[in-house]
N, C-alpha and C positions, 0 to 999 in steps of 0.2 A: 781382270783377265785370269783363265783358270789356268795352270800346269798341261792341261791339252792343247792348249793356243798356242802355236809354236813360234821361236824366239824370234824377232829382229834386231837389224842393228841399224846405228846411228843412220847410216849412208842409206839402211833401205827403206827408211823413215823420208829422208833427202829428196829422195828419187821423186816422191809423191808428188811434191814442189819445187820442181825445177821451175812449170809452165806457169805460176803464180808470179803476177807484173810485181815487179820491187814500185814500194810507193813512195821511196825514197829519191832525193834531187841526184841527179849525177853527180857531185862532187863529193870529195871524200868519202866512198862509198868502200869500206877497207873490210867489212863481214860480207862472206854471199850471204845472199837473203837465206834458202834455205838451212844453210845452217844456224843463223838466229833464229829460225823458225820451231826446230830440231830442239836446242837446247830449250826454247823457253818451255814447249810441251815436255819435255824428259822434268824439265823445274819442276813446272806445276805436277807432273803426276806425281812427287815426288814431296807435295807441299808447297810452293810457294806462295806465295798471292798477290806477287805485283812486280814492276821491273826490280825494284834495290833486294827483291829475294831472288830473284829468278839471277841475277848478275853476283850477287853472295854464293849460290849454290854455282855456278861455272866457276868461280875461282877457286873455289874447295875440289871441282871434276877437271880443273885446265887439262893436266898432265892425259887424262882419259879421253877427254873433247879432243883434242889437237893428236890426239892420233888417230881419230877415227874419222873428223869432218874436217872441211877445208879450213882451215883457219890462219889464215898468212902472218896475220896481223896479233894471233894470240885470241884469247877471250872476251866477246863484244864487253862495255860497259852499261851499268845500267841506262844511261841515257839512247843507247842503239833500242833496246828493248823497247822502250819508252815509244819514241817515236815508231815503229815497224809496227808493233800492237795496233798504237790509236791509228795507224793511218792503213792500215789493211783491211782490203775489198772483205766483207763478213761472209756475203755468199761466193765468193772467187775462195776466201780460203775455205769456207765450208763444202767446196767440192772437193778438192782436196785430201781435205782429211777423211769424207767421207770414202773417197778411193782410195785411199791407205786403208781405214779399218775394213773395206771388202775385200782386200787383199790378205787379211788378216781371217778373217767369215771365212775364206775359199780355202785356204788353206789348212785351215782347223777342221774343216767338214772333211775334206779330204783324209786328214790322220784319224777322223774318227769315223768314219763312215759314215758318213751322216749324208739321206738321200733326201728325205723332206725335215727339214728344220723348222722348230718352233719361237715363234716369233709373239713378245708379248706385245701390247701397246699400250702406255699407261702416261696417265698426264701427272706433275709431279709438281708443288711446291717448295721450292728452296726459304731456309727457315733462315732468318736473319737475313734475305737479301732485300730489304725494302731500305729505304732514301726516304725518311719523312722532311729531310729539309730540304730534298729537290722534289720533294709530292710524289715519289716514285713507291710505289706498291713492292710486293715481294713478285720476286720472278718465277712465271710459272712455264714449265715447257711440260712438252710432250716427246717421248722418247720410246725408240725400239728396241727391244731388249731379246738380245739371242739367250733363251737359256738354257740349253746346252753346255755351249760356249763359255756361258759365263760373259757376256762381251753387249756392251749398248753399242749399238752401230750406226744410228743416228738421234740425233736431238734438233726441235724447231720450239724457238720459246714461242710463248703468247701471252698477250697483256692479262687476261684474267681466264678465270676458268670455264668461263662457256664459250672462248673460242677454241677449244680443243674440236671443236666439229669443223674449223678452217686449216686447222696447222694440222690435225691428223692425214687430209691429204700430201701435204707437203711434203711431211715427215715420211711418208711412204712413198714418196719421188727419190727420195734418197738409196734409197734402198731396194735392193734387186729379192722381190717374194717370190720369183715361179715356185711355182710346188710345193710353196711352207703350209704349215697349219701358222694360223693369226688365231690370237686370244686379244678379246677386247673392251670393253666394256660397254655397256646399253647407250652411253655416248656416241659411241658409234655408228651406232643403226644408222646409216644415211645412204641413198643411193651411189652418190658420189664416192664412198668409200668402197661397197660391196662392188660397183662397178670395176672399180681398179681392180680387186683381188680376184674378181671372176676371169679378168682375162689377161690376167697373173696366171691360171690356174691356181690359185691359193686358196685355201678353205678355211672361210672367217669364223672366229667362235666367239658367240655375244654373251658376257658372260654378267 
């Protein structure tokens, strides 16, 4: 995120997921959800990579956390994290966030004047993320990249790289084009895609 993207805070991160179902049993439910949700993204952007880092890095932030989001109870432990992760809806919270970072898009267009924005689309391999002892390949998604901004404002993975010609629609359900310029690559050329940005008004560039 670039220095033109202007700042939020904890709570207005919160805000995003309020409407996000807790997937947690009604008893002893002592963190709101939102706020577990809050801190584990503040972790990971921050580094983390799993619940015992994401619950190491709040207790190094408590004094920080506990003044800015509800936290009755103090700082979740790693086992909060643990369960909330594996057991949340992927696309329930992938809207979400998705409508955080356009709150984020609209805002930075706004201090920058920005009337038609450039929007790239590019499919990507993540480099060590393959599982050869569960037969799992390396993850590859596809992602929309405001660069202006500086800001990716959505991602859809896909199991390998020739279906970037399924997830590139997806990926641009995500995300609000009227009026962008789109840069793409020759993967793209499909009607299905050009269909959507024609009545985006967005102008696709096959490059």
């Amino acid at each position: 995120m670039t220095t033109a993207t202007p700042h939020t805070s904890p709570m207005d991160i919160a805000n995003h997921f309020e409407q996000l179902p807790d997937p947690r049993c009604h008893v002893n439910r002592l963190h709101p959800l939102s706020s577990v949700i809050v801190i584990a993204i503040m972790a990971i952007l921050a580094g983390a990579n799993g619940p015992t880092a994401i619950a190491r890095w709040a207790r190094t932030k408590k004094a920080f956390l506990c003044q800015c989001l509800p936290l009755p109870h103090g700082v979740p432990r790693k086992d909060v994290f643990r369960i909330v992760l594996g057991r949340l809806h992927p696309k329930l919270f992938q809207a979400c966030f998705a409508n955080w970072v356009d709150s984020l898009r609209l805002a930075a267009m706004e201090k920058l004047n920005i009337e038609r924005p450039i929007y790239a689309i590019d499919g990507k391999t993540n480099r060590r993320s393959h599982d050869h002892a569960h037969d799992l390949g390396a993850l590859h998604s596809v992602s929309v990249w405001a660069s202006e901004l500086g800001l990716s404002l959505a991602q859809v993975a896909c199991a390998e790289k020739s279906n970037e010609i399924t997830a590139i629609p997806e990926v641009l359900q995500l995300v609000d084009i009227t009026g962008a310029i789109i840069t793409i690559d020759a993967m793209g050329t499909q009607k299905a895609i050009a269909s959507k940005s024609s009545m985006a008004k967005a102008t696709m560039c096959w490059l």
